[in-house]
Phi, psi and omega in degrees: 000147184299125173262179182239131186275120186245014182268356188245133177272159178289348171269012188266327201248309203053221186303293202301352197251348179288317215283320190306295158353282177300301179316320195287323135344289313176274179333305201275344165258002147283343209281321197260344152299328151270349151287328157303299194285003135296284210275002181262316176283328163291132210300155183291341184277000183272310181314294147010304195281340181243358162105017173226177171222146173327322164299337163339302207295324194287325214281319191302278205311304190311303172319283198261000000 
């Protein structure tokens, strides 16, 4: 998960560096939602073939 940086004023970014923050936030848990819901629809024997097991996904999905 994204932390949010707070040692930084809002006139150093202003709007435009929250709104980025939040998209980039925003990006990256889609990101890790589809990658679950990939690797969750594949069969324990597909998983098996590329080196992973259902106990995996989350650790999988959160990495990248």
């Amino acid at each position: 998960m994204s932390a949010i940086e707070t040692n930084r004023g809002y006139a150093v970014g202003g709007v435009h560096g929250v709104v980025a923050k939040v998209l980039a936030m925003l990006s990256a848990w889609n990101d890790t939602r589809v990658t679950r819901r990939e690797l969750s629809r594949l069969s324990d024997r597909e998983l098996d073939d590329i080196g992973l097991c259902r106990g995996d996904i989350e650790r999988i999905a959160r990495h990248y």
